[in-house]
C-alpha positions as CSV (number, residue, x, y, z in Angstrom):
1,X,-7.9,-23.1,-22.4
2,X,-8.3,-26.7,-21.3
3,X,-8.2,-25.3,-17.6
4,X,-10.7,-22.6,-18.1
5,X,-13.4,-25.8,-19.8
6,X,-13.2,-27.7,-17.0
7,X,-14.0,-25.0,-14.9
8,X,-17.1,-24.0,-16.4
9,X,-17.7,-27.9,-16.6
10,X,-18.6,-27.4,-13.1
11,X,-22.3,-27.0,-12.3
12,X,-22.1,-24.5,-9.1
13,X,-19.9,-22.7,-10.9
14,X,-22.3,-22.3,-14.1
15,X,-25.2,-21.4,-11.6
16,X,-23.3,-19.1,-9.9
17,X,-22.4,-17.2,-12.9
18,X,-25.5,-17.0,-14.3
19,X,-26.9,-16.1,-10.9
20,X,-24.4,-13.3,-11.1
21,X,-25.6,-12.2,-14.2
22,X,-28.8,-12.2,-13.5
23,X,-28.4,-10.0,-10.1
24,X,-25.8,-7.3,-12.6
25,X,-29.2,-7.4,-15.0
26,X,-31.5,-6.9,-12.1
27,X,-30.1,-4.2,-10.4
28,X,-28.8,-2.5,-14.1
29,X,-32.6,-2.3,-14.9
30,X,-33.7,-0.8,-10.6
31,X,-30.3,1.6,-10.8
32,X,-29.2,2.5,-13.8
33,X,-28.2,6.3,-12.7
34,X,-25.6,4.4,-10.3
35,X,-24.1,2.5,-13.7
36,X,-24.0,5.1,-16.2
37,X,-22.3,7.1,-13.3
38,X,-19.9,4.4,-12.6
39,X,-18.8,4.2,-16.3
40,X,-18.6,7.6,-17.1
41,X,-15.7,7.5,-14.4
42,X,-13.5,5.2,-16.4
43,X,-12.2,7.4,-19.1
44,X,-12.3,10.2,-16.3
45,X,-9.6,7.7,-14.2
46,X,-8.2,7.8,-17.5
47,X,-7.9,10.8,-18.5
48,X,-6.4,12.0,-14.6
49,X,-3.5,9.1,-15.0
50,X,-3.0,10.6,-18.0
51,X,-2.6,13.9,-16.5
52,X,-0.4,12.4,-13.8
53,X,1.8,11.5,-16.1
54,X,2.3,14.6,-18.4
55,X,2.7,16.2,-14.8
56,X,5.4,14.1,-13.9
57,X,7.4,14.3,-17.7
58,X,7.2,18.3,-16.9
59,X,4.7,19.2,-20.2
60,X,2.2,21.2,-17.8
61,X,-0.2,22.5,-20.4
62,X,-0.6,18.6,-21.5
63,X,-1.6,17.4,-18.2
64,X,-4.2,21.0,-17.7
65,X,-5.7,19.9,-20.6
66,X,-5.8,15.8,-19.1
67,X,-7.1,16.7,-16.0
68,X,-9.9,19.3,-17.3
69,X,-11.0,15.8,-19.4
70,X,-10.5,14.2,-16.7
71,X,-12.8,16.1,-14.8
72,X,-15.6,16.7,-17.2
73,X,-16.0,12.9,-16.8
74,X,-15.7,12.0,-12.9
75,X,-16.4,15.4,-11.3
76,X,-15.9,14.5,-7.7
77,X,-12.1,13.5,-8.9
78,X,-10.8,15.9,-5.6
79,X,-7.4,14.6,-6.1
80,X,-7.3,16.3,-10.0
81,X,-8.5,19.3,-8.9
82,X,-6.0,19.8,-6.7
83,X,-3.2,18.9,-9.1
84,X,-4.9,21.0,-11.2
85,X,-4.8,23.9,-8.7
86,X,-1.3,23.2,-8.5
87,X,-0.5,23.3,-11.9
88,X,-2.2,26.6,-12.3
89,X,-0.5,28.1,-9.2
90,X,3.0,27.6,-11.1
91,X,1.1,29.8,-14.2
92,X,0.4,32.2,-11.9
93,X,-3.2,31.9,-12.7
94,X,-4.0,31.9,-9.1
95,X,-8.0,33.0,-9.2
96,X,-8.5,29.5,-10.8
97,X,-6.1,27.5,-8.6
98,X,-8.2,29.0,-5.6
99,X,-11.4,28.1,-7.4
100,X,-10.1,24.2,-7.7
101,X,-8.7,24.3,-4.6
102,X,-12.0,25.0,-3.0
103,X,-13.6,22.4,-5.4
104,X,-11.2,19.7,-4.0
105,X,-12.2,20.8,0.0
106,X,-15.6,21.0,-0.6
107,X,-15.3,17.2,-2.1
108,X,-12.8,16.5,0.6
109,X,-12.4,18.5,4.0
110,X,-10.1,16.6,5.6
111,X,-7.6,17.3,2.7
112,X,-5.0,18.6,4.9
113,X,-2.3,19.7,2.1
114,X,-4.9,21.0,-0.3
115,X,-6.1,23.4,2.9
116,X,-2.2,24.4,3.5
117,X,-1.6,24.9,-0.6
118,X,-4.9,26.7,-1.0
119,X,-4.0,28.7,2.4
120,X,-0.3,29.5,0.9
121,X,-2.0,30.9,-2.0
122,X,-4.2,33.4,-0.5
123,X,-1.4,34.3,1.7
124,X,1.3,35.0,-0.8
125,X,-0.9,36.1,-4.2
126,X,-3.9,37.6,-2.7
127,X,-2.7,39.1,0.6
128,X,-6.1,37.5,2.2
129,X,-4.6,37.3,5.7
130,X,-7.8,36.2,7.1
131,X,-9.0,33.6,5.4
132,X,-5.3,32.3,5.0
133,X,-5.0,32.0,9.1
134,X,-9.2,30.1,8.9
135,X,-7.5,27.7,6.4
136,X,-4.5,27.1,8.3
137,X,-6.3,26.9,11.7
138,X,-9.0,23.9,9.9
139,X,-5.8,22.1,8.3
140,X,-4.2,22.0,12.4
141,X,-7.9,21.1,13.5
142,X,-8.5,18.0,10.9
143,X,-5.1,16.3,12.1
């Protein structure tokens, strides 16, 4: 305690903190879509490391439910929606693991095992030959 008073008993370090302050204030008042979106990630950070770890303890219909949270808060979470996808796949609810599959590419394009999983999937469940050999030929071109 006696460390952090002497500290603050400093004067640059007083008007740099308030100067601080008064720049978060500033730009809070110009920008405030930019902080309301910035907090609402928190509980969705949350709510995916929640799901990360209900996915990793084996209770799959826990983290599902984690990671839609998770989602509803930070929706450009690509990294979710791809465990999510995964999680479905092992359901065998494979029209929704395509859906966040292509959620998570369309975040991230360069997400080389999310293009492989999601071409794996329309290879092997929905006999979509095509599109599977497009996937794989974007995942070989992005590396």
């Amino acid at each position: 305690m006696e460390l952090i008073r002497r500290f603050f008993k400093n004067t640059f370090v007083r008007v740099a903190i308030f100067l601080l302050f008064v720049a978060l204030c500033v730009t809070a008042y110009f920008f405030p879509d930019f902080y309301k979106t910035q907090l609402k990630k928190i509980p969705g950070y949350y709510w995916v490391w929640k799901g990360d770890r209900y996915y990793k303890k084996k209770q799959p219909q826990r983290a599902i439910n984690a990671y839609k949270k998770g989602i509803a808060y930070h929706p450009r979470h690509y990294k979710a929606k791809y465990n999510l996808a995964n999680i479905l796949v092992t359901y065998e609810d494979y029209f929704s693991a395509i859906d966040y599959y292509e959620k998570a590419l369309e975040i991230k394009p360069s997400f080389q095992i999310a293009r492989i999983n999601y071409a794996i999937v329309l290879t092997n469940s929905l006999f979509n030959y095509d599109a599977a050999i497009r996937e794989y030929e974007n995942a070989i071109a992005a590396s």
